[in-house]
LOTIRO-131662 format. One line per 2 residues: their letters; for each residue x, z, y of N, C-alpha, C. Coordinates in pm, whole numbers. Layout:
N
A) X Z Y X Z Y X Z Y  ...
This chain:
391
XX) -2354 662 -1164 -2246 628 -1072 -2231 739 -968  -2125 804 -941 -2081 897 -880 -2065 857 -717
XX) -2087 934 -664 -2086 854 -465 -1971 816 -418  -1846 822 -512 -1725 782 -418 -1723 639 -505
XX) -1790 633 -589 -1785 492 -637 -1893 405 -594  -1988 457 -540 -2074 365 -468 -1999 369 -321
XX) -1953 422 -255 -1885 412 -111 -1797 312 -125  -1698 306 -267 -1581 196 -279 -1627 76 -357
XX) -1758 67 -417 -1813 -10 -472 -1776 -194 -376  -1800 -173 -263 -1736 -328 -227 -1593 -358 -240
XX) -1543 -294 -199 -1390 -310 -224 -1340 -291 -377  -1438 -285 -456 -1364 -281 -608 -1489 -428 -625
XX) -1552 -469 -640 -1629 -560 -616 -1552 -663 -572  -1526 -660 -437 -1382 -775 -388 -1267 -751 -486
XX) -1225 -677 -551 -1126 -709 -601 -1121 -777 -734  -1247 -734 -814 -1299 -815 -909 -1333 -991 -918
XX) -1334 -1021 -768 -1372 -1170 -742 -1207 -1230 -745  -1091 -1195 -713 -935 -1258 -779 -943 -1200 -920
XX) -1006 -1137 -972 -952 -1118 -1125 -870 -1000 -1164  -874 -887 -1039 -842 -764 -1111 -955 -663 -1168
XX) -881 -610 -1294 -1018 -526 -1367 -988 -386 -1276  -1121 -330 -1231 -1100 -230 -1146 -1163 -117 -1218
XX) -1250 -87 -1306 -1292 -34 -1426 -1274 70 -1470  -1308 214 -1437 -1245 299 -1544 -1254 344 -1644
XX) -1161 401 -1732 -1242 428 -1896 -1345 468 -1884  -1434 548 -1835 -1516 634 -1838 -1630 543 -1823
XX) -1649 383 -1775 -1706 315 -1735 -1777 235 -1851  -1912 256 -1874 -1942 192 -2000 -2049 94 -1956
XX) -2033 -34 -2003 -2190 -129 -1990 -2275 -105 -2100  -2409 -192 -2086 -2482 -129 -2180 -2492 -208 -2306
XX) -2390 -296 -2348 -2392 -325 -2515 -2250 -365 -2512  -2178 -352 -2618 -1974 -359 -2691 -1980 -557 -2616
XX) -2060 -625 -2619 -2097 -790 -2626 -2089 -792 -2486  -2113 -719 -2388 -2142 -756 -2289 -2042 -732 -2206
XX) -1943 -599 -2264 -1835 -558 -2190 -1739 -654 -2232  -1701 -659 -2366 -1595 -830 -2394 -1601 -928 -2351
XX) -1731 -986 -2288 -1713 -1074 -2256 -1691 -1113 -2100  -1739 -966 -2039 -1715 -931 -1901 -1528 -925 -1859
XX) -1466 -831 -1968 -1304 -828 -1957 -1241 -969 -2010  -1331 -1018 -2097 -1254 -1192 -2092 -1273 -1248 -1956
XX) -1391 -1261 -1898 -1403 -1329 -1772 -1322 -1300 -1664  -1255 -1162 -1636 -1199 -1111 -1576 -1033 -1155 -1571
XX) -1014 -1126 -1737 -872 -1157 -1763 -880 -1310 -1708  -959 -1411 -1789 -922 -1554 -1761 -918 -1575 -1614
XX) -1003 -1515 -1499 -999 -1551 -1333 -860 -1499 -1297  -859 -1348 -1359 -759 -1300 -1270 -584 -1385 -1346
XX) -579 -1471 -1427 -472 -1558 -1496 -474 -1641 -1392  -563 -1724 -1367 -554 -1856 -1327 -559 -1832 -1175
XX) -548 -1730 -1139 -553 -1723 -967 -315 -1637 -949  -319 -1592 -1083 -189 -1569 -1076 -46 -1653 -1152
XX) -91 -1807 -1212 -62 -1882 -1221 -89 -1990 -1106  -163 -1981 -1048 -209 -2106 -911 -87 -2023 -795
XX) -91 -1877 -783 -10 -1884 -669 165 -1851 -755  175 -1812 -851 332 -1867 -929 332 -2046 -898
XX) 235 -2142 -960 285 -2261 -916 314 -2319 -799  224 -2272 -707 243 -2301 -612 354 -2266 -490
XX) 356 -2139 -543 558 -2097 -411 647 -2134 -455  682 -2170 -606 772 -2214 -691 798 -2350 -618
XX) 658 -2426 -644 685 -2577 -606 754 -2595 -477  645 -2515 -385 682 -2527 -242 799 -2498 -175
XX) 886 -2376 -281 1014 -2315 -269 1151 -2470 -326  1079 -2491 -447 1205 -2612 -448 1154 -2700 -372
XX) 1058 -2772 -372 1080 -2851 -226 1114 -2849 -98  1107 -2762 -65 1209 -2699 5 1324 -2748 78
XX) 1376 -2633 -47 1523 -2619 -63 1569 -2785 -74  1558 -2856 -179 1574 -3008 -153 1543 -3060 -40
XX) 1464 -3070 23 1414 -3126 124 1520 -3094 256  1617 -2938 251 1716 -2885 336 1857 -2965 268
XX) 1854 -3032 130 1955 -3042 120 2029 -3177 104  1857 -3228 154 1921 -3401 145 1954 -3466 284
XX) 1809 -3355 369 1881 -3407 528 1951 -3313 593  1948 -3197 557 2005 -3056 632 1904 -3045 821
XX) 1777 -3069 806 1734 -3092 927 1615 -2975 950  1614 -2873 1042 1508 -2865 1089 1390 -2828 1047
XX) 1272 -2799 1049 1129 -2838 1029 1096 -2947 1209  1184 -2891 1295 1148 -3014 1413 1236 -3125 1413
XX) 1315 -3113 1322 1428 -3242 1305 1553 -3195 1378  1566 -3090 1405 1696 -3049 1505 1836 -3024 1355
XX) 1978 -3064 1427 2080 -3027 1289 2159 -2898 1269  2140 -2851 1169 2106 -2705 1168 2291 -2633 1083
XX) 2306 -2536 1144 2465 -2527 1128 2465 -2484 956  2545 -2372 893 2562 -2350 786 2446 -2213 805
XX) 2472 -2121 854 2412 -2028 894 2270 -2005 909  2264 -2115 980 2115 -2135 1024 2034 -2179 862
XX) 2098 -2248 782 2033 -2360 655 2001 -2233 566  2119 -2122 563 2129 -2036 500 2001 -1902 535
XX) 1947 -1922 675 1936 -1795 680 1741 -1895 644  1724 -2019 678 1567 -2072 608 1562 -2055 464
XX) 1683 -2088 426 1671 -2082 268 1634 -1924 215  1689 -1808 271 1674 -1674 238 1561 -1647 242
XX) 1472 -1671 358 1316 -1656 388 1234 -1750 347  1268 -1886 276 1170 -1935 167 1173 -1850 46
XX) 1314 -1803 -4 1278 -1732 -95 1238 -1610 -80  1264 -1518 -1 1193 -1404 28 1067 -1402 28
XX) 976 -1541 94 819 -1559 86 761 -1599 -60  857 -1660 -167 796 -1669 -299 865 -1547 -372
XX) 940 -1487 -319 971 -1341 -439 806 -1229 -385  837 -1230 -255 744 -1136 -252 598 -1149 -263
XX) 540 -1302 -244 381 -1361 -273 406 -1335 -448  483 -1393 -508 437 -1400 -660 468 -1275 -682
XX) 609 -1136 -654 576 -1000 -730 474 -944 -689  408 -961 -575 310 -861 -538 183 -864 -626
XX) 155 -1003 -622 26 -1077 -718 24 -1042 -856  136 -1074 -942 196 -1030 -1071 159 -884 -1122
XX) 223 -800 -1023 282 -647 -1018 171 -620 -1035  56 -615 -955 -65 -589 -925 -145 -611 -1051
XX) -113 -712 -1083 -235 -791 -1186 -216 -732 -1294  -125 -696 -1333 -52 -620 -1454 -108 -504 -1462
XX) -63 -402 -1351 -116 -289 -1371 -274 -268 -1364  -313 -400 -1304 -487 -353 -1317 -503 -355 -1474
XX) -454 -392 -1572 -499 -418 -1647 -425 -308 -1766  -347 -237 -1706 -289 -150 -1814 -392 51 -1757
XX) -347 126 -1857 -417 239 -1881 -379 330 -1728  -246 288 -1624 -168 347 -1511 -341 334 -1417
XX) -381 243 -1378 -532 188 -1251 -620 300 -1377  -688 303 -1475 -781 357 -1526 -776 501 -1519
XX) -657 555 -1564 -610 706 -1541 -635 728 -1406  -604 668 -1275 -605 711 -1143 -760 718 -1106
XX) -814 626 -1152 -973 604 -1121 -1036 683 -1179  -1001 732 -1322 -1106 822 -1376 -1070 972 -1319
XX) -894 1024 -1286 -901 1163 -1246 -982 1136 -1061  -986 985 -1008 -1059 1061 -872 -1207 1079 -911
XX) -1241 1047 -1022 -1380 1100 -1037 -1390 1230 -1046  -1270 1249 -1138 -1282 1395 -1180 -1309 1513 -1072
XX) -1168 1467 -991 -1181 1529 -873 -1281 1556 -812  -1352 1426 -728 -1503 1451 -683 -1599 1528 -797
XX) -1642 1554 -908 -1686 1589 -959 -1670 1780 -933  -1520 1821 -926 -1509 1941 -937 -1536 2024 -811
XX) -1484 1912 -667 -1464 1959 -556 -1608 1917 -465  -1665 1834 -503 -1800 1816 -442 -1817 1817 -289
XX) -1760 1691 -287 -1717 1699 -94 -1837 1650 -32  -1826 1686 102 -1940 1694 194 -1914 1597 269
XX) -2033 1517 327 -2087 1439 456 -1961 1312 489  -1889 1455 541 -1742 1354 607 -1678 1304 537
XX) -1674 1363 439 -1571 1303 328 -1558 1124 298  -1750 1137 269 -1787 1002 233 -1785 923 372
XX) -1813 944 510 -1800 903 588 -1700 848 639  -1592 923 611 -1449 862 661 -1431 766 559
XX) -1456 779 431 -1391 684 374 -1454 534 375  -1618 568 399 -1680 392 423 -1609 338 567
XX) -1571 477 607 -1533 442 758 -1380 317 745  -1295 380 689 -1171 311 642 -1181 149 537
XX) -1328 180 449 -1354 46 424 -1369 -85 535  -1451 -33 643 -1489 -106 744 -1406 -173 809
XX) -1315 -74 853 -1191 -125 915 -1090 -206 820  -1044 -148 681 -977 -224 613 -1068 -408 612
XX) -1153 -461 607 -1230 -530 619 -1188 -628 731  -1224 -589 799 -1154 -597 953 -1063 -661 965
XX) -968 -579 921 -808 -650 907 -803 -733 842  -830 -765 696 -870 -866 603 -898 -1015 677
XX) -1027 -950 736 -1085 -1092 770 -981 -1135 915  -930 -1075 998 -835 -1130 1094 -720 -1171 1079
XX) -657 -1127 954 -524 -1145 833 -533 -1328 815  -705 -1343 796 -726 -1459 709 -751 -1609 790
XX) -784 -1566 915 -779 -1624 1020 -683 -1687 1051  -565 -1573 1134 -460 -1613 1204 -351 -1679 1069
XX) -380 -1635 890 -296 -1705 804 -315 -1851 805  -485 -1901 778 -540 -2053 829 -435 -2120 950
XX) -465 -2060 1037 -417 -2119 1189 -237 -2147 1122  -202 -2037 1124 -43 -2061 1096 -13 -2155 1001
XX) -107 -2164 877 -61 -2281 797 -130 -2398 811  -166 -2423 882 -257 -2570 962 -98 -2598 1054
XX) -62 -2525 1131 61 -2544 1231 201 -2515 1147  213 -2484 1041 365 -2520 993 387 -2629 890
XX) 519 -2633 861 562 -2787 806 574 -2694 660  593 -2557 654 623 -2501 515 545 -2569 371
XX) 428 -2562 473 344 -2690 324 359 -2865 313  475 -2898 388 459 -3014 365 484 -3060 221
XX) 348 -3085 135 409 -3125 31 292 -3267 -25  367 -3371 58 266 -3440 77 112 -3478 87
XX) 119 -3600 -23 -68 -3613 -38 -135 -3441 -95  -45 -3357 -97 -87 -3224 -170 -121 -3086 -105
XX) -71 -3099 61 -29 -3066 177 -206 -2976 185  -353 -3039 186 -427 -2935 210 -448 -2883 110
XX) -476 -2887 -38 -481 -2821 -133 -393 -2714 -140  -245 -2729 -109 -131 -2655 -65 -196 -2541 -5
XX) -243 -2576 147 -325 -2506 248 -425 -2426 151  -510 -2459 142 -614 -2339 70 -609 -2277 -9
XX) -516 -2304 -157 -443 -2232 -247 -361 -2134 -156  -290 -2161 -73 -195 -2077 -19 -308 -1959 24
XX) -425 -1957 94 -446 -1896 155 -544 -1806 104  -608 -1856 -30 -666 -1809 -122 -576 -1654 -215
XX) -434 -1706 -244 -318 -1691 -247 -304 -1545 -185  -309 -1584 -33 -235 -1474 29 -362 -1356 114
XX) -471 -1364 63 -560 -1306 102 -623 -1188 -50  -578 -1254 -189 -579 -1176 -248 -428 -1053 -233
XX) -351 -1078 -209 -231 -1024 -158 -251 -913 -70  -316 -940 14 -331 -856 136 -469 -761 87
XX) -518 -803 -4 -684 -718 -87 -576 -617 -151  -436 -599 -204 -382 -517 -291 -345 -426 -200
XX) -301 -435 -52 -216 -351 15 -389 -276 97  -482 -373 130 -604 -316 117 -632 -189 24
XX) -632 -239 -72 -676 -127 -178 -597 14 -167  -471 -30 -165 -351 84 -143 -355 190 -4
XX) -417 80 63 -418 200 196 -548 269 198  -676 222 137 -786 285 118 -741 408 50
XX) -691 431 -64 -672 487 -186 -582 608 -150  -505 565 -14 -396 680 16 -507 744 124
XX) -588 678 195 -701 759 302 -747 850 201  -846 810 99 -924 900 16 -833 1004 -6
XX) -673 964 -78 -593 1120 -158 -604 1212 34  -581 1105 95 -543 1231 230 -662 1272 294
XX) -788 1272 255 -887 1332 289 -912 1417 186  -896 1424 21 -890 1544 -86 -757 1626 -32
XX) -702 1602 76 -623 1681 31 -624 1780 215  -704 1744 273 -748 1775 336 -864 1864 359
XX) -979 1813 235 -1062 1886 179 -1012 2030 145  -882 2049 84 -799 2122 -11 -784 2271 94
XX) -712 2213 200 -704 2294 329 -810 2339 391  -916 2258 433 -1023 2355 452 -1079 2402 313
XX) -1088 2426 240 -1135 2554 117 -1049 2671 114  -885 2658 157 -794 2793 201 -868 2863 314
XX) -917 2737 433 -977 2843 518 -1077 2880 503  -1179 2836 487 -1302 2901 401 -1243 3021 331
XX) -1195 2986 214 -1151 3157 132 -1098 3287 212  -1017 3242 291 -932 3299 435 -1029 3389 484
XX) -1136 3266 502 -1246 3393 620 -1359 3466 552  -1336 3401 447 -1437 3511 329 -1388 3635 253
XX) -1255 3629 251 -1148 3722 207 -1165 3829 326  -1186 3792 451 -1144 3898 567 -1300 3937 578
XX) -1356 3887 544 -1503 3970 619 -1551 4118 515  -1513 4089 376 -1487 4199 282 -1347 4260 245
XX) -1267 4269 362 -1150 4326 319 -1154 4445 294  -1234 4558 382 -1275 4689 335 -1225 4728 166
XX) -1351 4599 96 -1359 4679 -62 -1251 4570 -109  -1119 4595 -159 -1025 4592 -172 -1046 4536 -322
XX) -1110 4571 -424 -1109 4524 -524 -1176 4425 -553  -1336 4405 -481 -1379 4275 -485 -1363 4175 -400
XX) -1257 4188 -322 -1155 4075 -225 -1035 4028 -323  -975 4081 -402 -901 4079 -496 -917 4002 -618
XX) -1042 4051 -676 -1135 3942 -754 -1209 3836 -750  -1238 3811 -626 -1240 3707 -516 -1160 3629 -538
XX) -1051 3637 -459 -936 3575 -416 -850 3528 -550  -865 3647 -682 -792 3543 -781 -887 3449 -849
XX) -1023 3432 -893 -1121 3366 -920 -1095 3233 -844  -1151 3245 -743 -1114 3102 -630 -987 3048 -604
XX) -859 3147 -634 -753 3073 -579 -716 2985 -757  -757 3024 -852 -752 2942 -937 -803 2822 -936
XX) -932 2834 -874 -1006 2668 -935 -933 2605 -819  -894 2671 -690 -853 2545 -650 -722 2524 -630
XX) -638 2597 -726 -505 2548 -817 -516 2460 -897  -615 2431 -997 -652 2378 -1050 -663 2193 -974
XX) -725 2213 -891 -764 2124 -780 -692 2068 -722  -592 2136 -699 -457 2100 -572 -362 2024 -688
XX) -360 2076 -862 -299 1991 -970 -339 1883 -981  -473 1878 -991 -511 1732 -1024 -472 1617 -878
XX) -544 1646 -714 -490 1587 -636 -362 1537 -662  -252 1603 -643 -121 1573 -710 -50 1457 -838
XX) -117 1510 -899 -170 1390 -1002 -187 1262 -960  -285 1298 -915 -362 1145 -862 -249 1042 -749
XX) -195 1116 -714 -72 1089 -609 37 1002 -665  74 1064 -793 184 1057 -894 118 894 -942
XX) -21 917 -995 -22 816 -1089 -63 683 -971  -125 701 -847 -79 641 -722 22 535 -710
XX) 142 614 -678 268 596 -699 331 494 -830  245 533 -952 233 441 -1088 226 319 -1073
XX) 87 306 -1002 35 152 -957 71 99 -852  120 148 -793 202 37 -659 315 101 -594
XX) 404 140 -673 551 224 -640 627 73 -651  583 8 -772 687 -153 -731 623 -213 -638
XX) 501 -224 -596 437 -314 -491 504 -294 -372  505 -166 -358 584 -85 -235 780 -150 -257
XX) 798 -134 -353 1002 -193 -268 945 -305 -289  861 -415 -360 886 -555 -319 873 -567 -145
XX) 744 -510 -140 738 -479 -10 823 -444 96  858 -353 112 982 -335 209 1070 -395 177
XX) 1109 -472 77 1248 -540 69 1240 -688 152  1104 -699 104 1056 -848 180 1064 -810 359
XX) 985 -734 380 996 -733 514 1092 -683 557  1211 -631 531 1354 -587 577 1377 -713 552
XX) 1357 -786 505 1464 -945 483 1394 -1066 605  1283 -1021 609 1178 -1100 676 1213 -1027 807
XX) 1216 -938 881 1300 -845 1013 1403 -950 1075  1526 -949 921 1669 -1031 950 1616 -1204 934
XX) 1589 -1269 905 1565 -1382 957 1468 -1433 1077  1320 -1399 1065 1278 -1408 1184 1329 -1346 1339
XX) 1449 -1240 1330 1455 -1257 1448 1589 -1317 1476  1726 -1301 1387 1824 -1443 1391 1698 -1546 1462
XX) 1618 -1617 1428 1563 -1714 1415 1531 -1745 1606  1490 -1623 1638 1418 -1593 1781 1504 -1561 1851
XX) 1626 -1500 1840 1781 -1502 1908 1829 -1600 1924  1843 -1677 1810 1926 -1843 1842 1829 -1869 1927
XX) 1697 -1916 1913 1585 -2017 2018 1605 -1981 2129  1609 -1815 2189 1642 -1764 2322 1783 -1813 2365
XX) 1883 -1831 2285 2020 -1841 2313 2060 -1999 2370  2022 -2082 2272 1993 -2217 2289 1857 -2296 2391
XX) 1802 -2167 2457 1697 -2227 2550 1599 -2259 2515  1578 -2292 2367 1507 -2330 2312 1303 -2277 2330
XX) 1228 -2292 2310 1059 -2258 2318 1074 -2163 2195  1019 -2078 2228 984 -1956 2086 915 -1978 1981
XX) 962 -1983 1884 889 -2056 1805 742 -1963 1713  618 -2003 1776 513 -1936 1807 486 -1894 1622
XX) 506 -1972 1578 518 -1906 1433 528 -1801 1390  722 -1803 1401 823 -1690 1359 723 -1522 1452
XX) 702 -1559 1547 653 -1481 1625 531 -1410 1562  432 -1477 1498 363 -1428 1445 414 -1375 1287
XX) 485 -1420 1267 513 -1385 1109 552 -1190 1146  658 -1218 1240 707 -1097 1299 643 -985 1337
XX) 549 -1049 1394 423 -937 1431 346 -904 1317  309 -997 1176 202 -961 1101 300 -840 1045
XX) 369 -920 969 495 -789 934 494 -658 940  494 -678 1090 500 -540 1219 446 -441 1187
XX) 330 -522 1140 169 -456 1140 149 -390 1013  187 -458 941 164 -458 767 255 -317 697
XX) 365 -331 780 489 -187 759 431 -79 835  351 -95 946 305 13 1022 179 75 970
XX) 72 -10 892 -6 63 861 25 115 743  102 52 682 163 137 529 212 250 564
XX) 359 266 676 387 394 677 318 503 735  199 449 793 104 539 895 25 622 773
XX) -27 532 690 -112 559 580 0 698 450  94 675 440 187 735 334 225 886 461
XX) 236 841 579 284 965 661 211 1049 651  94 1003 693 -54 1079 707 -63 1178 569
XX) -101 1110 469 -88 1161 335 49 1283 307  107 1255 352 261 1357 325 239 1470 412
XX) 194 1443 496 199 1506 651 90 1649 635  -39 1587 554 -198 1652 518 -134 1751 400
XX) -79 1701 276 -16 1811 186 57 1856 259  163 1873 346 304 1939 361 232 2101 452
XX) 86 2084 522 27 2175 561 -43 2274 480  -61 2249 335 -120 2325 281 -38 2411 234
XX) 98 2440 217 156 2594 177 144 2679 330  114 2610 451 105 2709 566 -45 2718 546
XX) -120 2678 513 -278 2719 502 -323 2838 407  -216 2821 279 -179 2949 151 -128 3047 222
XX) -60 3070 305 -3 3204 356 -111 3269 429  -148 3202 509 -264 3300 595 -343 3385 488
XX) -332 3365 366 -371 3481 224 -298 3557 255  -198 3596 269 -122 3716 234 -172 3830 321
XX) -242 3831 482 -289 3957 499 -397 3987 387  -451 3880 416 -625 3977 286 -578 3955 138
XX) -459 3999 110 -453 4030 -20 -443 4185 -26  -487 4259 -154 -547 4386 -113 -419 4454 -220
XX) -373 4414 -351 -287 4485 -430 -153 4399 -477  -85 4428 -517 88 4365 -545 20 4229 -656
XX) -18 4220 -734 -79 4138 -824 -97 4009 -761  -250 4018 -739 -282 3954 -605 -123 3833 -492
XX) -101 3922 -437 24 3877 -341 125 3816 -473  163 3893 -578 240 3792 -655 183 3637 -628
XX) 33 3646 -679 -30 3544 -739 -11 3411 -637  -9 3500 -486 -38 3429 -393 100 3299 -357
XX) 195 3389 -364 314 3360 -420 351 3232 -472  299 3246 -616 340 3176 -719 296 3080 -657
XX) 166 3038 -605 110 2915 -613 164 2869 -477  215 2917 -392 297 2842 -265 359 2829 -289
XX) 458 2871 -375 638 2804 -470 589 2665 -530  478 2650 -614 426 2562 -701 365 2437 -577
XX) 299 2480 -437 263 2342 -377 367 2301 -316  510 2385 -283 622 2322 -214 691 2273 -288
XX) 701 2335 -462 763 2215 -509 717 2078 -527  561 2093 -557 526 1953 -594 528 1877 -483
XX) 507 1889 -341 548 1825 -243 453 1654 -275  390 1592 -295 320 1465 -299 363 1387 -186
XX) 439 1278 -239 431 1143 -156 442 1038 -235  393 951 -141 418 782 -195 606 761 -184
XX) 625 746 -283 708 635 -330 758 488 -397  837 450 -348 877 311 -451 976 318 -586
XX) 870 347 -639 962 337 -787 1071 460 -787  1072 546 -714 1157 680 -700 1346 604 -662
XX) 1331 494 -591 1430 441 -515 1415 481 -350  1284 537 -334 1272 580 -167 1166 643 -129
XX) 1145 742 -45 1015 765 28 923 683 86  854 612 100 793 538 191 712 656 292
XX) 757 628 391 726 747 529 783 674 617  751 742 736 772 659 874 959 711 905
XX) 982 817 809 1186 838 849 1243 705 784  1180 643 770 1264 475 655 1262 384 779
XX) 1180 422 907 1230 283 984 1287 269 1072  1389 394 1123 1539 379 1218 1609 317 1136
XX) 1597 332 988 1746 290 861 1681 129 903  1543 70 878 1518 -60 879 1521 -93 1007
XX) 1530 -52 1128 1574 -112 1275 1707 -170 1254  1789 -21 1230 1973 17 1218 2000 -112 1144
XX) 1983 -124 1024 2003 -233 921 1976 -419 989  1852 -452 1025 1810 -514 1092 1922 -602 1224
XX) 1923 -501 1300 2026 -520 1459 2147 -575 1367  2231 -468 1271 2293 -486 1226 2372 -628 1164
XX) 2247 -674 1065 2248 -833 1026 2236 -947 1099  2163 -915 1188 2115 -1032 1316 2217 -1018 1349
XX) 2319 -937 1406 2434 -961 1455 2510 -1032 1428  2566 -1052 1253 2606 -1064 1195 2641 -1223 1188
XX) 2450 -1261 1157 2466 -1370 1184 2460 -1473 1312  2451 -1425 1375 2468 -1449 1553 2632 -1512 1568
XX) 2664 -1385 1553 2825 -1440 1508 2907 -1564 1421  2779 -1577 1285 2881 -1705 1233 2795 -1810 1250
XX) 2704 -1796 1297 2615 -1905 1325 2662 -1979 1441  2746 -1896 1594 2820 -1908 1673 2962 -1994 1633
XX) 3046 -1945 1562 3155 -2002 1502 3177 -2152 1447  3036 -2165 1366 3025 -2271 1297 2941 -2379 1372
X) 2889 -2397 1464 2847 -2492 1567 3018 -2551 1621
């Protein structure tokens, strides 16, 4: 076992307890009997934990909706205009599109060759680049904290669904409760995993940059002999061309495994933006008490888009420095060759450019959330207005 897999060893461990296979090819047990029956156990948990939360938002989603359409009332019993019926109904379904694709999406790809390919080239990686001290440090460091969040995620989700009517579904109401929360804690283990996974690429790729400077200052201390700075410099700037390909890679196939996780994601919380705060405009407008809920939904949200785009910025932000880390080559290059070479491979890291995307429908980066403010104001307005009309 290689050290970046003992550092992530709990968090692939937790993810194995909902039933995703975290596994990479390269990963062998020690008899054909023991591994079949290990990937049956796996497949059957990770089924029945993604059928429990499909049955369960489904149910809770048409009850619902019926439940709005026989009295048109409230969750406090207040009578609710067209607007208003319209804008609960959007955000029940917004909360079962995005609990069941995320769970689904996820579960799927753990189990196809996209999760195994990514896991086996970050071995590779560590294997070639052989990172030091910090490397592993930051990243148990980011376990800790991801953890953290987890367990305070799971908390304040309890509390909120003890205090809303969303589960009223009768004699079924706490089972509801703990499925839900069972539910939505493996949910939040996927966007876990995702932001770990973008720390690690943005610390290889960070790694990446300090080895330019390293070469940088090893290039200048023998610049004198011109030919073995030269031979130097093309020797090393290969392997870690080589290096800077595979990172890249790993980015891409990244992007593989949770490029749909990512637009369910932002689509949910751009939709989840426009109702919870309609929701907190009318209550202010009408005098009404804030409804301590919506408030939190708003804030987890908040939180959940911020550390995603913090995590994808960071990452974009760490590559977009390494063609200025490649130039500082060009004084200690000693002959035309050389400087071609130097060249080529800064054309080659600006084209490949690495970021997280969704499904190559968007960047995910922190320039996506004036458009999701802009958009946002926009709709709330919107419905402010006919929600106004129709009273």
């Amino acid at each position: 076992m290689l050290k970046i897999e003992k550092n992530l060893w709990p968090l692939t461990v937790w993810m194995k307890i909902f039933g995703f296979h975290m596994l990479g090819s390269r990963k062998k047990l020690s008899n054909q009997s023991k591994r079949c029956h290990y990937s049956i156990c796996l497949l059957f948990t990770g089924s029945f934990m993604v059928l429990s939360t499909v049955a369960l938002h489904c149910t809770s989603f048409v009850y619902g909706v019926l439940r709005l359409k026989v009295n048109g009332l409230g969750p406090n019993g207040t009578n609710l205009t067209t607007a208003n019926l319209l804008n609960i109904g959007i955000e029940h379904l917004n909360n079962t599109w995005f609990n069941i694709g995320v769970h689904c999406t996820f579960f799927f790809v753990s189990l196809t060759s996209n999760w195994t390919n990514l896991w086996d080239s970050l071995l590779l990686i560590e294997k070639n680049m052989k990172f030091n001290s910090t490397f592993y440090r930051k990243s148990r460091k980011s376990l800790s904290i991801g953890f953290s969040f987890l367990l305070l995620d799971c908390v304040t989700h309890l509390f909120m669904s003890i205090r809303s009517t969303y589960w009223d579904l009768g004699v079924m109401r706490s089972m509801a409760i703990v499925v839900s929360n069972i539910s939505r804690t493996t949910i939040i283990s996927v966007f876990f995993l995702f932001c770990v996974m973008a720390r690690v690429m943005t610390l290889i790729f960070k790694s990446l940059n300090k080895q330019i400077g390293n070469l940088a200052d090893d290039a200048e201390k023998i610049l004198p002999i011109y030919l073995i700075t030269s031979r130097i410099l093309n020797a090393r700037l290969e392997k870690w061309r080589r290096n800077h390909t595979l990172a890249c890679e790993l980015v891409e196939m990244a992007n593989k495994c949770f490029g749909l996780v990512m637009l369910v994601t932002i689509v949910n919380v751009f939709v989840s933006f426009v109702t919870t705060s309609f929701e907190i405009v009318r209550s202010m407008g009408d005098n009404e008490t804030l409804p301590l809920t919506l408030l939190l939904i708003f804030a987890k949200k908040s939180i959940l888009l911020a550390i995603i785009f913090f995590e994808s910025y960071r990452l974009q932000s760490e590559a977009g420095r390494t063609a200025a880390s490649l130039r500082k080559l060009h004084p200690m290059t000693a002959d035309l060759l050389t400087q071609i070479k130097v060249n080529t491979v800064v054309m080659e890291v600006i084209h490949a450019s690495p970021k997280i995307a969704a499904m190559e429908f968007f960047d995910v980066n922190i320039r996506l959330l004036p458009t999701l403010i802009g958009s946002t104001l926009t709709y709330v307005a919107i419905l402010h207005e006919v929600s106004a009309h129709s009273k």
